[in-house]
C-alpha positions as CSV (number, residue, x, y, z in Angstrom):
1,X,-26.6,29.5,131.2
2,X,-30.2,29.9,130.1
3,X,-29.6,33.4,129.9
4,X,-26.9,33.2,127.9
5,X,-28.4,30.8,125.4
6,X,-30.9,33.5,124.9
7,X,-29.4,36.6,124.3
8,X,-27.1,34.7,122.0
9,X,-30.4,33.3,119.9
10,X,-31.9,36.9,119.9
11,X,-28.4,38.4,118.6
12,X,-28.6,35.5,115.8
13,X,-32.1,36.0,114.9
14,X,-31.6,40.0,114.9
15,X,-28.3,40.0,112.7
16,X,-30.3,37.4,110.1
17,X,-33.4,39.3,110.1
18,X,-31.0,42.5,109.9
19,X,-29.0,40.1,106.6
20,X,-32.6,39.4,104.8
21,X,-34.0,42.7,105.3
22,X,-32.2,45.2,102.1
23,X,-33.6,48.3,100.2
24,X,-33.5,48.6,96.5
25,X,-32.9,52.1,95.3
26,X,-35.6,52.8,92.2
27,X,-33.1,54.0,89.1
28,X,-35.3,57.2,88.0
29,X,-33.6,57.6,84.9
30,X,-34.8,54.1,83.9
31,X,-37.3,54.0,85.1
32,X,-40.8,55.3,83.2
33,X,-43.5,56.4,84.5
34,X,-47.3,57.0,82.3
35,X,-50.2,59.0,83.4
36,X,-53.5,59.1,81.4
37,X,-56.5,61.0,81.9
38,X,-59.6,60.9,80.3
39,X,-62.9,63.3,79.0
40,X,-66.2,63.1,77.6
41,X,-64.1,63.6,74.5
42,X,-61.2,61.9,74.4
43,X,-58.2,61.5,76.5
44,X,-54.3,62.8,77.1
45,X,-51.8,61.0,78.4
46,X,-47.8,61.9,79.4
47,X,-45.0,61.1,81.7
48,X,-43.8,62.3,84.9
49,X,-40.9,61.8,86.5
50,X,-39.7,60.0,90.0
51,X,-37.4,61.9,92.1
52,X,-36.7,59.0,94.3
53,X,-38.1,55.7,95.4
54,X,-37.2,53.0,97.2
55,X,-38.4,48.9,97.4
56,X,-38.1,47.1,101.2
57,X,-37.4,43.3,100.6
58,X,-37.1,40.9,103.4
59,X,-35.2,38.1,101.3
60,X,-36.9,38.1,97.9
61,X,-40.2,39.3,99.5
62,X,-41.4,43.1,98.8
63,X,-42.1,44.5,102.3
64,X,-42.5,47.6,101.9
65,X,-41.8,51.1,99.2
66,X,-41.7,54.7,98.7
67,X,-42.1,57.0,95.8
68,X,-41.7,60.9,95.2
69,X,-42.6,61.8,92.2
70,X,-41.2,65.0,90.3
71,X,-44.9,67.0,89.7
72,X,-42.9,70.1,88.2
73,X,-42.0,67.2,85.5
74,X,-45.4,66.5,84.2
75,X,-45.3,66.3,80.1
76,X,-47.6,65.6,77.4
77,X,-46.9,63.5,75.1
78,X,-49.7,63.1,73.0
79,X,-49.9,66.4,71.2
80,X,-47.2,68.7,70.3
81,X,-46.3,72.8,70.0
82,X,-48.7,74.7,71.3
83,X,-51.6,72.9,72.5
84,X,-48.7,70.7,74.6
85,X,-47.0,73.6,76.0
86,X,-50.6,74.7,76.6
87,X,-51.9,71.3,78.2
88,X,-48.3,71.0,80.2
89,X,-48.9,74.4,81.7
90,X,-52.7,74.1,82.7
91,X,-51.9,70.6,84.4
92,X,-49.2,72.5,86.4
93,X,-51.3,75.1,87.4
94,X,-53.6,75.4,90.3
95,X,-56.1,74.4,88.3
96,X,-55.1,70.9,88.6
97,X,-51.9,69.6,90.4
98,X,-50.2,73.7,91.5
99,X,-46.6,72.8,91.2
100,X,-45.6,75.7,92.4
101,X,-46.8,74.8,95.1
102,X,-46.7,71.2,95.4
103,X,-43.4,70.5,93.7
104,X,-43.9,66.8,94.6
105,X,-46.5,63.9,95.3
106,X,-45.6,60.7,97.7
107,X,-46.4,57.5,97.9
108,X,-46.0,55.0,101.0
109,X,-46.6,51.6,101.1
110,X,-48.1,50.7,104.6
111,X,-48.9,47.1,104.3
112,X,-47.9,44.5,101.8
113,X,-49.1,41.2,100.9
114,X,-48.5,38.4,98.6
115,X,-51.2,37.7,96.8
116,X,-49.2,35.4,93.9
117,X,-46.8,34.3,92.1
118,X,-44.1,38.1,91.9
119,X,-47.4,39.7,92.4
120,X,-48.4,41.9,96.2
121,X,-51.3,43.4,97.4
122,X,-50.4,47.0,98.4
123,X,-52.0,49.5,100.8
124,X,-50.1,52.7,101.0
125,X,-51.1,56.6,101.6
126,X,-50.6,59.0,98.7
127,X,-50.3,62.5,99.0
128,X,-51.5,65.0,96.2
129,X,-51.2,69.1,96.8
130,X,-50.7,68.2,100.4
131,X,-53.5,66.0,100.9
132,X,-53.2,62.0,101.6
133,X,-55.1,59.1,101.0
134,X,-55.7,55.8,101.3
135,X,-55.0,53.9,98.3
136,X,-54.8,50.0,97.1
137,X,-53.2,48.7,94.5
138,X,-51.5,45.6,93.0
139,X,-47.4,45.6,92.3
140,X,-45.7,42.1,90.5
141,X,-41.9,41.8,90.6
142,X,-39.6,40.1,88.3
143,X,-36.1,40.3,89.3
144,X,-35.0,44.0,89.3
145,X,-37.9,45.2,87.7
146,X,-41.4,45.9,89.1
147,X,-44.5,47.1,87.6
148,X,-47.7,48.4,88.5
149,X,-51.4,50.4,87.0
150,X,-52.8,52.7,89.8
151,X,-56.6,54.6,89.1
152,X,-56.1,57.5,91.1
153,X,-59.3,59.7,91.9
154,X,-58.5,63.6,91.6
155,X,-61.2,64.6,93.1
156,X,-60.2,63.6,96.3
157,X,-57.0,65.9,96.1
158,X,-59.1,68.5,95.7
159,X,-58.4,68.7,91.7
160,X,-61.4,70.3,90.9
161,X,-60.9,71.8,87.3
162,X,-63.8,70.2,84.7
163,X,-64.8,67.7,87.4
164,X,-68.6,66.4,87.2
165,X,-68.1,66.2,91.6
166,X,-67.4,69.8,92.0
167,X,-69.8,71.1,88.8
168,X,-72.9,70.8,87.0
169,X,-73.7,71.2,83.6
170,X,-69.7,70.5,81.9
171,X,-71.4,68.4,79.6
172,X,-68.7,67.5,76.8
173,X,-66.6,69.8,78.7
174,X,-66.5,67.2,81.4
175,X,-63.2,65.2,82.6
176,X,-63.4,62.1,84.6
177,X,-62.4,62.2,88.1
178,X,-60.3,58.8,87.9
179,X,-57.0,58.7,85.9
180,X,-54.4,55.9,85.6
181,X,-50.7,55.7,86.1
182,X,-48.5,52.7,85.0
183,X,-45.0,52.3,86.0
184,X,-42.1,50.0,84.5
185,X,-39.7,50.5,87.9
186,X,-36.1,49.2,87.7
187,X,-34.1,48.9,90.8
């Protein structure tokens, strides 16, 4: 009978985890996503599109997440005509992110944690022109929507162009390692 009992809590507890546990598909034409980058001398910033992402819930509770984000995408949006087209094209290159190569980026969460009120602690591994990171962050969620400001370091995806890490005397020439990217997510 003991037996019994068990298996049948196990089964119980294994279909209501299986109930709670749900993923929430990202809708990447809603969905916006903002980079920004910044120089001695100003700054440029743009959009990129996701491909496809994904949110893990267990209940109401963000578990878990996956991005992969459309690099061939990458657009200016702070100048126009030619010294966009120019700007969209040097940011593709190998110069900087090599879409040709590297049609996409990815992002993983690996551990999430509450840290507040619709707001987690995230550790996840990103993955730039083939090469992954570690990288922390903090995500809130508000119904169907979630948002989130990462500070990525370039350098560490071996995104060398203009960088002060890889050479010396850029002065005004110089662009900072770290950029940002928001996102306003809806799943």
């Amino acid at each position: 009978m003991n037996t019994l009992k068990t298996t049948a809590i196990i089964a119980f507890a294994t279909f209501t985890a299986s109930v709670e546990a749900q993923e929430q598909t990202v809708n990447t034409s809603e969905s916006k996503v903002v980079w920004k980058g910044y120089k001695v001398a100003g700054s440029h910033e743009g959009t990129i599109k996701i491909e496809s992402g994904t949110l893990q819930f267990n209940g109401e509770q963000l578990t878990g997440g996956e991005f992969v984000m459309d690099m061939t995408s990458i657009n200016t949006t702070d100048l126009e005509g030619e010294y966009k087209d120019q700007l969209d094209g040097h940011l593709k290159s190998d110069d900087f992110f090599g879409v040709e190569n590297h049609p996409t980026a990815k992002l993983v969460f690996t551990k999430v944690t509450p840290s507040g009120k619709n707001a987690y602690d995230v550790q996840g591994s990103l993955t730039i022109k083939g090469i992954t990171n570690p990288i922390s962050f903090t995500l809130s969620v508000y119904g169907s929507k979630a948002t989130v400001n990462l500070k990525i370091d370039r350098s560490q995806y071996n995104v060398r162009y203009g960088s002060k890490s890889f050479f010396n005397n850029l002065k005004d020439k110089a662009i900072y390692d770290e950029f940002d990217i928001v996102a306003d997510l809806q799943f």
